[in-house]
Every structure is written in structure tokens, then in C-alpha cells.
N, C-alpha and C positions, 0 to 999 in steps of 0.2 A: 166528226162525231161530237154531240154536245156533253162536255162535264159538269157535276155539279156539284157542290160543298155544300154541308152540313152546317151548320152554325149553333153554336150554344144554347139558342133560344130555338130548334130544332123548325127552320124555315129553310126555305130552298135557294139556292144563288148560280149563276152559272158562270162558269169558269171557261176560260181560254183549254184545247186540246191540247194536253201536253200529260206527257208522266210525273209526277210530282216525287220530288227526292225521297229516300224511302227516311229517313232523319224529320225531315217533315212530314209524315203522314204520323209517324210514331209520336211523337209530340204533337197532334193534332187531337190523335185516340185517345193518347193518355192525360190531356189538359181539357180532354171537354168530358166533363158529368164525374168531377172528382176523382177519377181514375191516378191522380198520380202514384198511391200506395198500392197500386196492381202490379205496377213492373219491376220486376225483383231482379231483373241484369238485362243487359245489353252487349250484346257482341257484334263487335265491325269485324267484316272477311274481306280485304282488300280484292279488288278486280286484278284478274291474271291475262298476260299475254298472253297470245296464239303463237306458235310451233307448227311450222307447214314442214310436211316433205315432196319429194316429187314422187308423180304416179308408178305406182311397181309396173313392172313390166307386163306381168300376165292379166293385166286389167282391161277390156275389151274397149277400142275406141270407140264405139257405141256411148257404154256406158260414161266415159268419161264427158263424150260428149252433154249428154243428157244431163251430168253433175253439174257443169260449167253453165249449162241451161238455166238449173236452182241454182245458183250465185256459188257453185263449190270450186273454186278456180284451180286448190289444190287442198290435198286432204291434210291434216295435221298429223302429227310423228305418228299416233299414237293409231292413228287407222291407218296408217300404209303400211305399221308394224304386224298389223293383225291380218292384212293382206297379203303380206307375203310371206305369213306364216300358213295360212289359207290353202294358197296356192301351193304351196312346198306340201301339202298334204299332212300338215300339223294338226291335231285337235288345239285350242288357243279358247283361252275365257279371256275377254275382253272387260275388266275391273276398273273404268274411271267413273266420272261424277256425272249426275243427271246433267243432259243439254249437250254432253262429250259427241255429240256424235257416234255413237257405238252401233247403231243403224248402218250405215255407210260405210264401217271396218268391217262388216260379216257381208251386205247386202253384195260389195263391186266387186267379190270374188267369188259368191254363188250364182249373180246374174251372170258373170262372163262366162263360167263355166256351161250354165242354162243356157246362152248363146249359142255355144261352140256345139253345144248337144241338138239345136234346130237344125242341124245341115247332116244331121244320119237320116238316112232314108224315112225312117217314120216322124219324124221331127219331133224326136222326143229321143236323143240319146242320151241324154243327161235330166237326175231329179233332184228337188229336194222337198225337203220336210220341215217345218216350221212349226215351234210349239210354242205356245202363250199360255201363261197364266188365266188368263181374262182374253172373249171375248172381244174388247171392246180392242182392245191392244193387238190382238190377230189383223182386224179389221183396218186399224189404222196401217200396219205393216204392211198390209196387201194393196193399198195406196200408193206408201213408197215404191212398193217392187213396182208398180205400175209406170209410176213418172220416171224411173230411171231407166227401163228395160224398154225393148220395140214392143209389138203389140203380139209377135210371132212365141215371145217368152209368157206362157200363160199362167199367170198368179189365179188360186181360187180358193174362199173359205171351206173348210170342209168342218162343220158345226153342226150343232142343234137347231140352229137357223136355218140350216141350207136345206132349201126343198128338195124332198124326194127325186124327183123329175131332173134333179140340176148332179145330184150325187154321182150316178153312173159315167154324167159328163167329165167329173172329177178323176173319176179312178180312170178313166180311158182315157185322157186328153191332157189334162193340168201338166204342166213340170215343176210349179211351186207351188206347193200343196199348202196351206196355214191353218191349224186346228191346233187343238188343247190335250193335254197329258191326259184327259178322261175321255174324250171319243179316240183316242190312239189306242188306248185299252178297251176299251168295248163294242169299237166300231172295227180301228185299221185291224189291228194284230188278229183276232178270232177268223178276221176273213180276208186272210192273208190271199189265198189264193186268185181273191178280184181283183187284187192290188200287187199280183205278180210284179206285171210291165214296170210298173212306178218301183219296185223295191228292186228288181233285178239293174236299174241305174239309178241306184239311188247315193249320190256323191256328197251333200250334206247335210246334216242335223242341226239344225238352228234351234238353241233353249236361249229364250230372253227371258230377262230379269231372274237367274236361274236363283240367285241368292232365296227366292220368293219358297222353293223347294226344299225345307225345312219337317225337322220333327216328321210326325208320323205320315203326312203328307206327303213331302220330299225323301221319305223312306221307302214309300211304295211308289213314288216316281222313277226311282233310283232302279226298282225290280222291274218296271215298265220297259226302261230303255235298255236293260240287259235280254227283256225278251224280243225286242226292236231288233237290235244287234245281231242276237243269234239267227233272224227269221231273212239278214239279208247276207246273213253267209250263207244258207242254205240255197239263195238265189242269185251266190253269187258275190254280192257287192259287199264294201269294207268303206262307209260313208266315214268320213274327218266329221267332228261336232266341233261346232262352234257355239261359244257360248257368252251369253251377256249379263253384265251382273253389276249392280251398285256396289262401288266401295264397301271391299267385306275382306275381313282376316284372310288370309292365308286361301287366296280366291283356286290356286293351283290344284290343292288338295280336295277342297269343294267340288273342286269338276272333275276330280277324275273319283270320287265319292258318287258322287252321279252318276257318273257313266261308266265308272267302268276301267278307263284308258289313263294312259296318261296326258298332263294336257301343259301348256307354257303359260302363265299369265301374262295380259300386256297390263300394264299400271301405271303408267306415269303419262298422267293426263296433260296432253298438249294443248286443250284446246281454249279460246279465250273465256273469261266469266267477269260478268262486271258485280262492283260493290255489292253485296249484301246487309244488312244489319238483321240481325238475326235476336227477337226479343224474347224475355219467359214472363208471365204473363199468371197473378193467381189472384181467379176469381172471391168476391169479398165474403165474410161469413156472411148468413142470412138471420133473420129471427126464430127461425124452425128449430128443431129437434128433432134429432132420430133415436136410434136405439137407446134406453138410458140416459135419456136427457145429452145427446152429446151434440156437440155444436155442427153445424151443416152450412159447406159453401153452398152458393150457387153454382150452379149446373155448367159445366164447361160448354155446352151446348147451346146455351142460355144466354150464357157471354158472348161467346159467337156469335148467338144472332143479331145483339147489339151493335159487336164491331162490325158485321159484316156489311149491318145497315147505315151504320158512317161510312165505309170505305164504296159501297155503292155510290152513296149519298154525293160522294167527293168525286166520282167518275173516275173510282177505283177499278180495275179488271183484278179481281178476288175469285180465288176459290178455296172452301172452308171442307178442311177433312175431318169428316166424322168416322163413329165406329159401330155405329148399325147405321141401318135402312131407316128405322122410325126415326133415329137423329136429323138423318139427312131429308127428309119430309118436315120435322119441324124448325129448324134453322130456316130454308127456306122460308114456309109458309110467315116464321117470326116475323122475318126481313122483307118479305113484302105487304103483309098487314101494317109495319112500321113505314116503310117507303109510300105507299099509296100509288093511285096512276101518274107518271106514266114509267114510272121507273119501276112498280112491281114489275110489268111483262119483262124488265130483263134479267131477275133472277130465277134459279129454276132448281132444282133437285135432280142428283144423278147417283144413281143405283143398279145394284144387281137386281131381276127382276122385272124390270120394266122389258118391253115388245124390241123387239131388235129393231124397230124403222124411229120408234121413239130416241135408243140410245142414240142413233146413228144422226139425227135429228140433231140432239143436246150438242153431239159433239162438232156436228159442222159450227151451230149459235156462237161455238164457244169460239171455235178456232177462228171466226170469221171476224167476231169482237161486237156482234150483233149480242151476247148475255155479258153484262157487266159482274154478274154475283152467281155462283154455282156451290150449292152444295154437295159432298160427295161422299160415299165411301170410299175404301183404298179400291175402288175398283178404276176410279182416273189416274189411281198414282204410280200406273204402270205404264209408263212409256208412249201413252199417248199425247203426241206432239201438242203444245199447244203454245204458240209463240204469245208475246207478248203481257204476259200477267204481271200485275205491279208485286200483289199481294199475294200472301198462302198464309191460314191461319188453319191451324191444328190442335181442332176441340179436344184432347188429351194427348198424351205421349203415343204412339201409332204402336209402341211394344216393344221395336229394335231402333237402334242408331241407325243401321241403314234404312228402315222405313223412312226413320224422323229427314235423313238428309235426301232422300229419293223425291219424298211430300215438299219440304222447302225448296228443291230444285224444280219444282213448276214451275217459278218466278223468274223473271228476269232472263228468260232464253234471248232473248233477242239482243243481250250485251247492256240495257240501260239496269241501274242500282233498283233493287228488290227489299222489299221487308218478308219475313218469315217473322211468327208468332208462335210460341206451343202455351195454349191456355192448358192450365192444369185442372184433370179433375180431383174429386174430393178420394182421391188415393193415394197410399202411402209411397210407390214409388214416383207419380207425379209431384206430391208434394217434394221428396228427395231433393229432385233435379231442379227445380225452381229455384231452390236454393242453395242447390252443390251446383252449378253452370259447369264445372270445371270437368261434371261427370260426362258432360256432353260433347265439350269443345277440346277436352284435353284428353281425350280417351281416343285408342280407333275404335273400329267398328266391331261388330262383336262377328265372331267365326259362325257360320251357317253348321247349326249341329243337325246332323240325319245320322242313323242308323240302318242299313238296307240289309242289316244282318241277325236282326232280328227276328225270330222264329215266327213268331204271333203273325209278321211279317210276308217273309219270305214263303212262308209253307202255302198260301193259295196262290201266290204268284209260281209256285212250280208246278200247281194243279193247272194254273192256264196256258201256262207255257207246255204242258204234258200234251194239253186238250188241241193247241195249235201244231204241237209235231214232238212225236215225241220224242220224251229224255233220254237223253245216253250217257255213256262214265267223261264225254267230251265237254258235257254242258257244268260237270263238276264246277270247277273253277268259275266258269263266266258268273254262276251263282251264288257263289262264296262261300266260305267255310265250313257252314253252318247245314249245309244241302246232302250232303252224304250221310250225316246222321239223321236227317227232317226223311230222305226218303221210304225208310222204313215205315217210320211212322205212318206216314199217309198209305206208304199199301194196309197196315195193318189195319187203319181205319177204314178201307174198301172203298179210298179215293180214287188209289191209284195200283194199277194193276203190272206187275213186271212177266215177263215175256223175254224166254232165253234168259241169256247172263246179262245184259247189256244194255235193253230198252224199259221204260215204265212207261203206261198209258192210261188215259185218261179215262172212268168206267162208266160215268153218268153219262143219261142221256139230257142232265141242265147243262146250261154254257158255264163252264168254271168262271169265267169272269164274271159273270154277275154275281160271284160270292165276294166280289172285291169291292169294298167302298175307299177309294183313292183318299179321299177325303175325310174320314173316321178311321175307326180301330176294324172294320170289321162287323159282322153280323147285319140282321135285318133292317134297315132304319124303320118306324113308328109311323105310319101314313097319317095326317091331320084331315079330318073328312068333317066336312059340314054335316050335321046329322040331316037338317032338313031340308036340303038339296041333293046331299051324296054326293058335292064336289071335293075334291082334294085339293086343300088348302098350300097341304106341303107338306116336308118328313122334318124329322128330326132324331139322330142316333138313336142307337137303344141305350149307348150309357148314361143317356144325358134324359131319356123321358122319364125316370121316376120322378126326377127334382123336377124339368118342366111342363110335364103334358100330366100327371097325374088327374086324378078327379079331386073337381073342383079350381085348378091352377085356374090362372088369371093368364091369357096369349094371346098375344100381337100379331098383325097381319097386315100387312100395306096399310099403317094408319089405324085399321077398325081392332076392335076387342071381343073379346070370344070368352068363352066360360067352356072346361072341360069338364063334360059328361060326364065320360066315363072312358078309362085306359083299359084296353081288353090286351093285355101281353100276349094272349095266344094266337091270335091275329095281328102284332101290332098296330093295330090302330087304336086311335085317342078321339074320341065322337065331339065336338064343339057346337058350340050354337053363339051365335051372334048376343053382345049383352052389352053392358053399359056398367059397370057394379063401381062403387066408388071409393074401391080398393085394389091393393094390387098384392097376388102371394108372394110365401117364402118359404120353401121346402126346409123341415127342420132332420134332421138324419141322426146315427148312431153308428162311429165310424170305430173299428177297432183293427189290429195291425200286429201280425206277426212277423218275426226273421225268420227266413228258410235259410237264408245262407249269406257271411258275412265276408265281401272281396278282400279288400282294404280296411287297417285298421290305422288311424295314425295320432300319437299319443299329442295331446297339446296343454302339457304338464300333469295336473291330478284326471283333466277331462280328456274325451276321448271322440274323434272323429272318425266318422265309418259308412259304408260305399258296400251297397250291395241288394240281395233280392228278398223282397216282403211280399207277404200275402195282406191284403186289404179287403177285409168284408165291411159292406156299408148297406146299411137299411133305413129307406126313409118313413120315418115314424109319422111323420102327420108336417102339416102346414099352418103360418101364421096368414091372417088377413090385416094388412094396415094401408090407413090413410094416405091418397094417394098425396095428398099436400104436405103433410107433416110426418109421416115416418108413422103414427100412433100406432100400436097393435089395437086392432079390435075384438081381435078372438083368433080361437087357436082349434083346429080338428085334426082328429086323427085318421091315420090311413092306416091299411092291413096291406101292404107288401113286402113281398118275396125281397132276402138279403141278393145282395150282387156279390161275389167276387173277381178281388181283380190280382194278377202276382204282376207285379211289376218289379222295378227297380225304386231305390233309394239311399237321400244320404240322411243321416240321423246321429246327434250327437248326447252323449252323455254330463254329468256333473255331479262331482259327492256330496256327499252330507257335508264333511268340511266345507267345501266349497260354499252352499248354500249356506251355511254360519257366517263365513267371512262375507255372503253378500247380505247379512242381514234379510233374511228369505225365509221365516220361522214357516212351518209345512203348511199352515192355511191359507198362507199368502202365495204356495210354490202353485198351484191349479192356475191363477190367472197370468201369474211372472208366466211360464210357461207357453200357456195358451195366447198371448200377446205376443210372445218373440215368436213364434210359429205362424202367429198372423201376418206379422211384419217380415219374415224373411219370405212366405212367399209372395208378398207385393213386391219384392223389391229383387226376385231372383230371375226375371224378365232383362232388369239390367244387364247380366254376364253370361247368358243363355238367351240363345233367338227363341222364346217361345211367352206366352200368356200366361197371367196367374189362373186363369181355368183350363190351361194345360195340364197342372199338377195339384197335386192337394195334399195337405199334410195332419198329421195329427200328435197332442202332445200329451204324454202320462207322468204324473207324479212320482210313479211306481210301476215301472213298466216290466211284465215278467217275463222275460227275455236275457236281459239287459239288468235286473234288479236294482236301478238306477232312473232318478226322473232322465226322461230322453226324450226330445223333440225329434218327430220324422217330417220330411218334405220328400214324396215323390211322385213318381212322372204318372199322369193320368191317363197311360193307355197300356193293354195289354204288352208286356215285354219289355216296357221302357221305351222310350222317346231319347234317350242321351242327354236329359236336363240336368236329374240329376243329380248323374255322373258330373256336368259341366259347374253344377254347384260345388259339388264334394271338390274339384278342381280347384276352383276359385272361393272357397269357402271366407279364409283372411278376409279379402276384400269384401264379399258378400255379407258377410257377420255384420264386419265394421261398417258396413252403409246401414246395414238395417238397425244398427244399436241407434246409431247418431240421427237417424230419420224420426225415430222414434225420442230421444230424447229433443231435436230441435222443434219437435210440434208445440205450437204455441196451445193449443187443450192440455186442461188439467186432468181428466178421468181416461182418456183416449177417445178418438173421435175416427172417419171414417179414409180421414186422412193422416193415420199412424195403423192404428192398431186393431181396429173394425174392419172386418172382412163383409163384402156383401153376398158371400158365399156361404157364410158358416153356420152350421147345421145346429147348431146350439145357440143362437142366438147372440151372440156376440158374448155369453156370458160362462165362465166368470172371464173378466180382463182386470189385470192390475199394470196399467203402464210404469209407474216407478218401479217399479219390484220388476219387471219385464230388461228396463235400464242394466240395474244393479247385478240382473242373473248372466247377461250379456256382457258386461264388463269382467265377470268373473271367468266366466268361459275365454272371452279374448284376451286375459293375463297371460295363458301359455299357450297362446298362439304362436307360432315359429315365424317370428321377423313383422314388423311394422307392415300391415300393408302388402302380406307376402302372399301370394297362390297355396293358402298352407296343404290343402288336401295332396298336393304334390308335387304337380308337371308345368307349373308355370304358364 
């Protein structure tokens, strides 16, 4: 393969085939086009030896043969632990580092098992079940089972891809079935009864990358495999889950939060990793302005495609994670407009959305070392194999630590030294980390928060599980707590019907489960329909279309721009028409916030910390139109829609009048101190909670009448709560303290969009007083309980 380097005066040179130390590629980036005030830390992770064990016994000599085939001569501790916990018929989540092999500790005791089930009469006495996040990740899996097992063990996708014609083959024949938590729910479970034979031996539950199964998502996954569970007692079987997961808190409790059961963690990762150097990376201010004249990096997206066209250029193997779709199209596109032929053809973009023979395409290129440069969503950063990559650069912070080290562990599979990158974007918790390193490298990973006991929740998942067989006083428990008091409710609502003392059933002639969106809070999603074709574009939640599908919004689509017509709520649909305008919106709202009830309350000297359930009514008032180069507003219109509310969860603190005297905070200045630390804690509450600052939203009063005290609220943006948070109010100490210091370390004078500028907020960024923001946060963190402590309570 021929390599080539970049050179200062940006000409082409060709280099000898070889990996280039990752020490030198990073001095290479950061000394060519003045780049050296970019890199704000460096981390060396020394290379680890390998820990072999010998093969457990119930391991099938087939299979092991087949290992020994791929170069696996013996497994490392850490998969023969997970084997023969397998085998002994343990549930087991398997918690070491990307590259660990955690493939091979689930796969050689579900294939032996799938063996030993070929030799019952119908060859098929033993099944199992495989679920992915992604896709693209089911797909690669179905590969391994392939190279390790005979040809008699039958792997097959069972997705949105699989053609009709191939599906019946599945349910009648497969023994390793591989599909995703959304056709389990709306394909398997509703029509249990095609899928008897497969659930009546059904021996494992394979969930990879379960960490990924978070917040409101990972909360109705959690109600999915409790209705799995129940559907194969009924037929019978009592499958062991095995479970895979990145480096994540207290992984034990995670999985049995999932599922159900209880489960053993294996965590002490045995297996070799060579050098890393691990950089942060903050792109330079630009001459622009945004809101209020405040100062604006360049684009973390932007920067990437720069570096990614050096590291091309070098006969780098790169791949650059973005956080949408439109990112992952223009990195690309950047990087080869900059490269030219013949090195454009070997960068490429990789996304959700693109045709299955296309993904399937990118990913042989990739794996093969035929695409030197890939850009991506997190939908590569799931477990799909890809040996030999120098590089991994990560256009912002991906939202958790274990994203961040999942994304850097693309690099370097093959044992030779890797670089990892996180460019920061112009956000307040990317800026943090750039310059706290120590939040990243010295911290674990943060605990995977779900809720599966949430009403808002759990209540249509026991309408589908009613609809697939129904409920008895037996199913109590499997559902949780929360299920004995939800069932009334839904007969009363004339969901569900009871029958005798002992059964409730299902009374619609809809499928219950299409009332479930896995992936949202729930209700209708918003269909995007071209007006002058009457194709459907794509949905988007009902909570989320007033802010972006309203009439007039500015919406993206693989690349092209669209202008909204008009939002008709009564139909959910949002009408577009293809346009060009040379601006882009911004939904302005009117957000206000009641307490219904207060859990926790915990004194932190005169101010007060507190954990409980709000009502949130939010109406959006109209939108701005600005420049799409410079931020400029151009003009502002009003909308006439209906308020939403939402009762959720929240944590919300208070502060006296004293208090405010002692911070120098006279009452005109208290609207923006307020509305700044409000901004700032939720950029920065992503840090101590697996979840997005557009998972939650918060609002701040002068004079809140509640409370009769200014009090800032942050809470969870889905019906019932999400457990965020609650996981703030937990960690609130720590959480405060990064958001004051994030804020006060910002080099902007007025606040800018990497401190205290939300690109969410409904009022325009205005009023903001980032000093006065400082001084009201230091006064609050004086009677804080302990330096640095978990003050909300549980450590």
C-alpha cells in the first residue's frame, strides 16, 4: 500500500508502508499551519500485557478449532472467566476495554451450546438471540458466528433489511438469530406464536454494548426484556443473558437493571493493548460573532476535516466521529475537496440511513484498508471490528466517558501505538475537559443510568405484554413495583380489560406495541412529507416538533434544506418543500415550572438542595432567522401554538437574600447570574450522568413562587424522569464545582457559547451575566458539605 505525507507548503510525497508512531503523527499535526496553541494536554497510556487461560472445558472442539484457525491459540483470563460462567448457566456482563475480545467470551459458549443442539432430531435443539444496538454491529457479529461455528450452526440477521421471503426462513430454521431491541419489540414478541420452536429452546440472550441502553431508551429496553423473559417461560425456557459492555460503573448492577436477574461482572481485562497517546485538542477562536457580539470557535467539525486531511495525506488509517449525519457528510466531503485524486476515492462518510449493501460496502473498504479516512457517526463506534487504525479523532466530546474511550479504542486493535484526539466543540462542557484532562483520565466511567420503573414508562409496555398473553397477579414482580398500582389505571382508561380475579387483557383491536416508541418518550412521532412529491422524508418526536418542524423552521436531510410549510398537529405531519434560504432557525419558547412534590431536601448552610417532581409547561412563541456565516439575527416571527406539558423529575436549588448581598448580586444583576449558572450546569451535567444536554432542560427565577427564593431548576426532558436528575442532585458538589470553574476559566469577557450560551435557549441567550453567574455559584458552594463531596447525598 502506498503512504503519503503532507508537507507545510501542502504538496504530496510518498512514504515507505509503515505505521508511523502515534508521538510523531501528533507533532506532525500540531507543527504544521501553527497549530501548536491547540493542544491543551497530552496523555501517554502505556501498552498492557496479555493473560492467557486454558480453554474451559465445556467449550466445543470444533470451536476451538476454528479459534486457533484466527490466530486465537488461547483465550485471555478474562474470556475463559466469562465462559465458564456461561456455561455453569450464570447470567455474566462481560465489562473490559474496546479490542478486549468480549466477542469470543459470549460467542464459544453460545456456539458450543448451538452445536450440541444440531444433533436433536430436528436440528435445532438449542437457540439463541442476539441484540445490537446498531445494525451495522448485528451484521458484523453474524460474520464472527460464522467463521467460528460449522455451517450446520445457522447465524441469520433478522432486521428491517431482511427481505420478506428470507424472514419465515428465520423463524423456522435460524438457531442464532441477530436483530435489535426495536424489531424484538414489534416484530418477535407480538408474534410470539411464529416464533414458538425458537423460544421454546431458547438458551441465550446476547445484549452487546449494553452500557449503550441508557435513560429513556435503556428504560423501555429494560421493559422489552422483561416481556422476552416472561414469553419464554410460558414456552417453557429460562435463557442465561450474557451481556457486553464498555468500561462502565458498577456494570453488575446495570445488567441486572436490564434484565431483570441477577448477573456476575467479569472486569479485569486481560488482554494485550499497545501505547496510546491520547491528545485534547481546542479549535482557535474565529473573526465571527454570534449571539451578542460573543466570540466563536471554529467548528470541531471543521477542524477535523483539516486534521483528517493531514492524517490521510500521511497514509494515516483514520476514522473521525462525529454527532450527526450532516457532520459526517461534510468532514468527508471537506477532506476530499482538500486531498484531490487519487486520494479523495479513499475517504468516505458513514451513517445511519444510508441502503444496507452501501453500509455493508464502507465496512468491508474499511476493514480491508482499501478507505484510508472515514467519517462517521457513533453508529461505527459500536463494536464493529476494524483492525488496524493509526488514528481516532472525535469532532466533540461523544457525551459519556465510556463513549469517549469505546470511540478511542478503534485505534490501535492490532497491538502497534495509536493516537486518539477529542477536538472540543464551542461548548461549555467540552471546553471544561480540555482543560480539566484530569476529568477524563482520572475519573471512572460514569454508571449507566435507566429507570425501567417509571410509569410514563412501564404503563404501555404492560399493555403489550397484556396484548401478547395475558397478565396475571405472577407477572407482578417480573414488572416491578410500580405495576400493581399502573393496573387499575389502565382498565380505568379502557386499555385494559380484567376478567375474573386474576387476568387483565388487552381491549383494542391496534397492536399495543405500536403505541411504543423505544427510542422517544412515547406518543405519535411528526411524519416530514415533501409537499410536492408526498414522499416521507422522516419523523421526528412530537416533543421535539414545535422547536423543529414548526412553520417556517429551517430542516436538514441527507445534505439538502427544506423550508417548513406548515405543522398540522392534528395529523402530525410537518409539509416541507425543498429551498435554499440563507439562514438557518431558532425556536424562541416561554418556559415556566411548578413543584408538585418535594423528595429530598438537603441544607447546604443558608441554601438549600432539593430532588423531586415539577410540572413544566413550555410554549413556543415564535422564531429567529440568522446568518448562516455569522450567527447575525435577521428577523424574528411569531408562532400561535398550543403550550405542552411535561411533569417530570428535578433537582433545583435555592439562595437568600443574604446570600446574594454577600455575593455582590444587587436584584438586576440576580436574572442573568442565574440564567448563566443554569446554562452552565446543564452543559456540564452530561459529565456525571450518561445522558445529553438536550436530554434535559432547565429553567431559572428571580423569584420563584414555590419556593419564594431565586432557585435554579434542571430537569430530565422526558415524561416521568430519565434518572438524570436525580444523578445530579447525587453528585451535585462535584457537578456545581465544575460548572462554576468552567465558567469562570473561559477566556470571553461577556460569556460566549463555550461557557454560558446555550444553543437551546428559548430566550435568546439573554439576559447572561457571567461574573455575577461566578460570584452566585461560589456563594451557593460555601455550604456545600465537604470539598468536592457527592453533596446531594449517596456518594
Amino acid at each position: 500500500m502506498e503512504r503519503f505525507s503532507v508537507t507545510p507548503v501542502t504538496h504530496w510525497v510518498l512514504m515507505p508502508p509503515h505505521h508511523r508512531a502515534p508521538e510523531a503523527l501528533l507533532t506532525a499535526l500540531a507543527g504544521s499551519r501553527s497549530r501548536s496553541d491547540r493542544l491543551t494536554h497530552t496523555e501517554q497510556l502505556p501498552a498492557r500485557q496479555a493473560c492467557f487461560s486454558p480453554w474451559p472445558d465445556g467449550i466445543r472442539p470444533e470451536i476451538v478449532a476454528a479459534a486457533r484457525t484466527l490466530g486465537v491459540e488461547l483465550p485471555w483470563a478474562h474470556q475463559a472467566e466469562a465462559m465458564n460462567l456461561a456455561k455453569n448457566g450464570q447470567s455474566v456482563v462481560i465489562a473490559t476495554g474496546t479490542a478486549s475480545g468480549k466477542s469470543l467470551g459470549y460467542l464459544a459458549p453460545v456456539l458450543s451450546d448451538l452445536l450440541d443442539g444440531t444433533e436433536a432430531p430436528n436440528g435445532r435443539g438449542a437457540t439463541a438471540l442476539y441484540l445490537a444496538p446498531t445494525k451495522a454491529l448485528a451484521a458484523d457479529q453474524r460474520r464472527r458466528a460464522a467463521e467460528l461455528a460449522p455451517d450446520r450452526v445457522r447465524p441469520a440477521l433478522y432486521d428491517g433489511d431482511t427481505p420478506p421471503e428470507e424472514r419465515e426462513w428465520v423463524r423456522q430454521y435460524a438457531s442464532y438469530v441477530l436483530t435489535n431491541p426495536d424489531m424484538l419489540h414489534r416484530g418477535i414478541l407480538p408474534g410470539h406464536t411464529r416464533w414458538s420452536s425458537f423460544l421454546k429452546t431458547l438458551k441465550y440472550v446476547v445484549i452487546d454494548e449494553c452500557h449503550s441502553y441508557r435513560g429513556v431508551f435503556g428504560s423501555h429496553v429494560a421493559q422489552v426484556l422483561r416481556r422476552l423473559r416472561r414469553l419464554c417461560a410460558q414456552y417453557g425456557s429460562e435463557p442465561v443473558f450474557l451481556l457486553a459492555s464498555a468500561t462502565t460503573a458498577d456494570p453488575a448492577a446495570t445488567a441486572e437493571r436490564l434484565t431483570g436477574l441477577p448477573a456476575v461482572a467479569v472486569t479485569e481485562d486481560a488482554s494485550p493493548r499497545g501505547p496510546l497517546v491520547f491528545a485534547l485538542w481546542e479549535p482557535p477562536l474565529t473573526e465571527n460573532v454570534g449571539e451578542h457580539g460573543a466570540p466563536v470557535r471554529r467548528t470541531a467539525t471543521a477542524e477535523a476535516g483539516y486534521l483528517l486531511t493531514d492524517l490521510v495525506g500521511a497514509g494515516t488509517r483514520t476514522v473521525v466521529f462525529v454527532r450527526s449525519r450532516r457532520a459526517a457528510e461534510l468532514v468527508a466531503l471537506q477532506a476530499q475537496e482538500q486531498l484531490g485524486p487519487p486520494l479523495a476515492a479513499r475517504v468516505a462518510a458513514y451513517r445511519g440511513g444510508y441502503l444496507a449493501e452501501e453500509r455493508r460496502s464502507l465496512e468491508r473498504d474499511l476493514y480491508s484498508g482499501r478507505l484510508l479516512g472515514l467519517a462517521s457517526t457513533s453508529a461505527l463506534e459500536l463494536g464493529v471490528d476494524v483492525s488496524g487504525l493509526d488514528a481516532v479523532l472525535m469532532a466533540g466530546y461523544p457525551g459519556t466517558r465510556a463513549s469517549l474511550w469505546q470511540q478511542a479504542g478503534r485505534a490501535g486493535r492490532e497491538g502497534q501505538g495509536a493516537l486518539a484526539m477529542l477536538i472540543a466543540r464551542d461548548d461549555p462542557l467540552d471546553t471544561y475537559l480540555v482543560h480539566h484532562p484530569e476529568a477524563l483520565f482520572a475519573n471512572p466511567v460514569e454508571a449507566t443510568v435507566l429507570d425501567p420503573d417509571n410509569p410514563h414508562i412501564l404503563a404501555p409496555h404492560l399493555c403489550a405484554a397484556a396484548a401478547e398473553l395475558p397478565l396475571g397477579e405472577s407477572d407482578l414482580d417480573l414488572f416491578g413495583p410500580s405495576t400493581a398500582q399502573l393496573l387499575p389505571v389502565l382498565e380505568q382508561r379502557g386499555l385494559l380489560r380484567r376478567r375474573g380475579a386474576k387476568a387483565w387483557y388487552w381491549t383494542r383491536r391496534e397492536r399495543a406495541a405500536d403505541a411504543v416508541d423505544l427510542r422517544g418518550s412515547g406518543g405519535s412521532p411528526v411524519q416530514i412529507v415533501e409537499g410536492r412529491t408526498g414522499r416521507l422524508l422522516g419523523t421526528v418526536d412530537a416533543a421535539a416538533a414545535h422547536t423543529t418542524v414548526h412553520t417556517g423552521a429551517v430542516h436538514l436531510h441527507q445534505g439538502r434544506t427544506y423550508l417548513v410549510q406548515d405543522l398540522d398537529l392534528e395529523t402530525s405531519v410537518a409539509v416541507v418543500e425543498q429551498a435554499d434560504p440563507p439562514y438557518t432557525t431558532s425556536a424562541r419558547d416561554i418556559t415556566s415550572i411548578a413543584i408538585l412534590g418535594t423528595d429530598t431536601t438537603v441544607e447546604w448552610g443558608e441554601a438549600r438542595l432539593c430532588f423531586g417532581s415539577v410540572e413544566v409547561v413550555n410554549q413556543v412563541v415564535g422564531y429567529l432567522r440568522k446568518r448562516i456565516a455569522t450567527g447575525e439575527v435577521l428577523g424574528e416571527s411569531k408562532l400561535d401554538l398550543p403550550p405542552r406539558t411535561l411533569r417530570t423529575r428535578a433537582v433545583w436549588w435555592t439562595v437568600t437574600e443574604d446570600q446574594l448581598f454577600d455575593a455582590e448580586i444587587p436584584f438586576d444583576q440576580l436574572p442573568g447570574a442565574a440564567h448563566a449558572a443554569e446554562h452552565a450546569s446543564i452543559g456540564l451535567l452530561p459529565l456525571f450522568a450518561t445522558c445529553d444536554r438536550w436530554d434535559i432542560g432547565g429553567v431559572s427565577v428571580p423569584l420563584h413562587p414555590d419556593t419564594q427564593l431565586p432557585t435554579v431548576f434542571v430537569y430530565d426532558g422526558h415524561s416521568g424522569g430519565a434518572g438524570f436528575a436525580e444523578r445530579g442532585f447525587r453528585r451535585a458538589g462535584q457537578w456545581l464545582t465544575a460548572t462554576r470553574d468552567a465558567i469562570a476559566a473561559c477566556e470571553c469577557e461577556r460569556g460566549c457559547p463555550s461557557c454560558v450560551q446555550s444553543p437551546k435557549c428559548g430566550n435568546g441567550n439573554d439576559p447572561l451575566d457571567k461574573a455575577a453567574a461566578v460570584r452566585l455559584l461560589d456563594v451557593l458552594l460555601a455550604g456545600a458539605p465537604g470539598q468536592g463531596a457527592s453533596a446531594g447525598g449517596d456518594g
